[in-house]
C-alpha positions, 0 to 999 in steps of 0.5 A: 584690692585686686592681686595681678601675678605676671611675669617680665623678660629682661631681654638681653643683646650685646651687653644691653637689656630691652626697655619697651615703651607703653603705647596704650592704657593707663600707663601708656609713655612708660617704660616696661619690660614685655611682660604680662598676666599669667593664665590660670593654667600656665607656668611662668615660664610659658606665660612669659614665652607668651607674651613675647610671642604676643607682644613683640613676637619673638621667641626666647630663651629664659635664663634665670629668674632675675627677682621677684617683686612686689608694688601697690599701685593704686587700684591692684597690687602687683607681683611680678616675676622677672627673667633674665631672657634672650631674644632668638631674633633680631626681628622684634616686632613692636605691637603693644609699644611706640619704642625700643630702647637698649639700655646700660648701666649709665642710660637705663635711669633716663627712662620714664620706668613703671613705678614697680620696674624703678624698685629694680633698677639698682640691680639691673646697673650691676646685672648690666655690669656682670653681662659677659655676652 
């Protein structure tokens, strides 16, 4: 089975974390966090840079990494390694996703998630909690 290794930007404002929702593919009317592959020659850390520049077209700042998780889809397996980020523009750009929606603890579990960001979704209640800014 194929192994895909990317990363995830948990984007934070006002005490809210970002969710995007998929426009195209397989997978298209889920919800994710902007996120992708990463390249042979990069860092986490630049492929995550990358892809929010690609995909929403903002800059970030990478705080911690959040979890690292793993989950078998049916034709790849997946490891994904998602940080917790902070957008340094309100100007977000949709270019990959139909909609942006900021989520807390109460309204995060009435989206349609990717199966491998539901397995998260307990730890990103009590992040949303513990957010201070």
């Amino acid at each position: 089975m194929k192994h895909i290794e990317g990363v995830a930007a948990i984007l934070i404002k006002d005490q809210k974390i970002a969710a995007f929702k998929r426009n195209h593919g397989k997978y298209a009317g889920y919800y994710e966090f902007v996120g992708g592959k990463i390249e042979s020659n990069e860092t986490k850390e630049a492929a995550l840079k990358r892809e929010c520049k690609e995909e929403i077209n903002i800059d970030i700042t990478i705080d911690y990494l959040f979890k690292s998780i793993s989950y078998n889809y049916n034709d790849f397996m997946l490891t994904l390694h998602c940080y917790v980020c902070y957008p340094l523009s309100d100007k977000i750009q949709l270019k990959v996703h139909d909609d942006l929606v900021w989520v807390n603890e109460t309204t995060i579990d009435a989206l349609n998630w990717l199966p491998a960001d539901r397995l998260m979704m307990d730890d990103l209640k009590k992040l949303c909690l513990d957010i201070k800014y």
